[in-house]
Each structure stands twice: as C-alpha cells, then as structure tokens.
N, C-alpha and C positions, 0 to 999 in steps of 0.2 A: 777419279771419275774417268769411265772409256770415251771415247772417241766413235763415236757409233759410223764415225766414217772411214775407219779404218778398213786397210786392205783386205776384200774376203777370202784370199788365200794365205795373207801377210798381217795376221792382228797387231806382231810386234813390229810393224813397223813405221807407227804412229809411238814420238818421242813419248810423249804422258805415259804409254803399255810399258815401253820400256825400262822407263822411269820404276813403275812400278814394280815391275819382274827383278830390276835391280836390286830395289829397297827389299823384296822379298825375301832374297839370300842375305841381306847385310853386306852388300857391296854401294859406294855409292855412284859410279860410272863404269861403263864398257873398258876402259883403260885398266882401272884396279881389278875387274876379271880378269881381266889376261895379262896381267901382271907376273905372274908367274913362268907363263911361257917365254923362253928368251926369244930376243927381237928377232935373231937371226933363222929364227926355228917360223917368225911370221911373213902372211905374205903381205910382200912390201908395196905392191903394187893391185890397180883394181880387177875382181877376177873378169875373164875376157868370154863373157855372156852373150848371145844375143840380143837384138834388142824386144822390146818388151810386146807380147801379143796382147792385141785387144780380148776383152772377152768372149767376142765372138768366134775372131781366130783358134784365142785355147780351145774353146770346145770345139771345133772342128776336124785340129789336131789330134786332141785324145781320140772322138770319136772314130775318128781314121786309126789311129794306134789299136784300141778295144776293136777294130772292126778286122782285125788279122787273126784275134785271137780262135780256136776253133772250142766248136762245143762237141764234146762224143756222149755219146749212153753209157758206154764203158769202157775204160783204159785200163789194163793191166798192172795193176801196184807198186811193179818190182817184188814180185816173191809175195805179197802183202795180200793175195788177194783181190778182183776186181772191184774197183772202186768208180764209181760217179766222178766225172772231172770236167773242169771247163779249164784247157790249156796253153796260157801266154802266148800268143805266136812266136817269140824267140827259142820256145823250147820244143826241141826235135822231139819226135813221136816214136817210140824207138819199138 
C-alpha cells in the first residue's frame, strides 16, 4: 500500500515505496543492491547538498532559472534547416 504522503517530487522516499521497488527486482534491502559495488568505489560519507527549499522557494527558483531562457521564431539548425526553438539560457546562440 503507497503512502499518499509521500514526497511530490520524492515518491521513493517514503520506506513502504521503497520497500516495494526493492521486492520488485528480488532484492530485499538497499545494502544487497549495492552489494556488488565494492565499498571503496562508495561514498562514505553524506552528499554535501544544500539545505532543503520550501515549496514555495523551489518554485521561485525554477521560475527564475525558466525565466532566462529566450523564446525566438526561428534559430538556425546547424545545417538542418530553420527550426522553431525555445533555447536554455545556458546555451549560447551562435
């Protein structure tokens, strides 16, 4: 049975989900997955994240991130042909 309170961007990370996903493959814990990877090859320690945005925060974030991006009529293909594009703001316009 789900957890209908699970995280909306994080389903598995409600134990029950994971539980589940486990039993899926024929594993029965997060350990016997990654069993195979040697110890030395994992990380040992916890990864170094920020802390956690409210909902409101993330979406203002992204909002701000999507609001760099540029809309044109038409970009140039590369050789391709004019195409229709809406283009990431981290990708130069060449």
């Amino acid at each position: 049975m789900r957890d209908v309170s699970a995280h909306p961007y994080m389903a598995n990370s409600v134990p029950a989900i994971q539980q589940e996903m486990l039993d899926a493959i024929g594993v029965t814990s997060i350990e016997e997955l990654f069993a195979q990877i040697p110890r030395d090859h994992r990380l040992a320690r916890p990864l170094d994240l920020p802390p956690a945005l409210s909902e409101r925060e993330l979406r203002r974030h992204i909002t701000d991130i999507l609001a760099r991006n540029t809309t044109t009529e038409v970009v140039n293909g590369h050789k391709q042909g004019q195409i229709d594009k809406l283009l990431p703001w981290n990708c130069p316009v060449e």
